[in-house]
N, C-alpha and C positions, 0 to 999 in steps of 0.2 A: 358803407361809405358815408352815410350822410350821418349817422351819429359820430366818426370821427371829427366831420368838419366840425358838429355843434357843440363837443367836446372842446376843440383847440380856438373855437370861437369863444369859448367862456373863456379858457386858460389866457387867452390873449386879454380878455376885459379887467381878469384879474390883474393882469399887467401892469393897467395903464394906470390902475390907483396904485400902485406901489411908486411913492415918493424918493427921490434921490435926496441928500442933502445938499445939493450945490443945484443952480439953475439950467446946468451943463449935464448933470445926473440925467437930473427931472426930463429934460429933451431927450434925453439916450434913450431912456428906458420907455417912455413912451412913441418915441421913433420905430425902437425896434418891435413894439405888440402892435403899433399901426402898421408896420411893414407884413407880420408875420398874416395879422388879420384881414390885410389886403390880398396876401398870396392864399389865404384858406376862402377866402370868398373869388377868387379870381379875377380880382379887380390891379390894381395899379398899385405897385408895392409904395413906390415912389410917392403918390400923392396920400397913399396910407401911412406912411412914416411923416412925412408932413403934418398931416392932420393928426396924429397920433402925439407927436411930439408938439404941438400947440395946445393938442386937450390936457396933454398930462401937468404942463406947464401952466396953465391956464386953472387946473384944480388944485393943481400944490399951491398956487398963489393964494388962492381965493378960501380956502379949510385950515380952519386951524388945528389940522392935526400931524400938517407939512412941517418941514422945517423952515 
């Protein structure tokens, strides 16, 4: 059980640097690995999509490797 979590805990980090091309992406896609990473640590999906979708957006801006 617990190498699953630590499993879908990385797959979710991989996530969250994966860049969208519009600012609208960028929040989805990091929304949904902070939701998912919220529900694998069982915490609060809600404020894990929040904070997911602020970090992603927040790195696309700032690397220039985002669009």
């Amino acid at each position: 059980m617990q190498k699953s979590r630590i499993f879908l805990a990385l797959a979710t980090c991989a996530g969250l640097v994966a860049c969208g091309d519009t600012t609208g992406e960028q929040a989805i896609l990091g929304g949904g690995a902070g939701a998912v990473g919220a529900a694998v640590l069982n915490a609060d999906p809600l404020f894990g999509a929040a904070v997911g979708a602020a970090g992603n957006v927040l790195y696309c801006k700032t690397q220039n490797t985002c669009n």
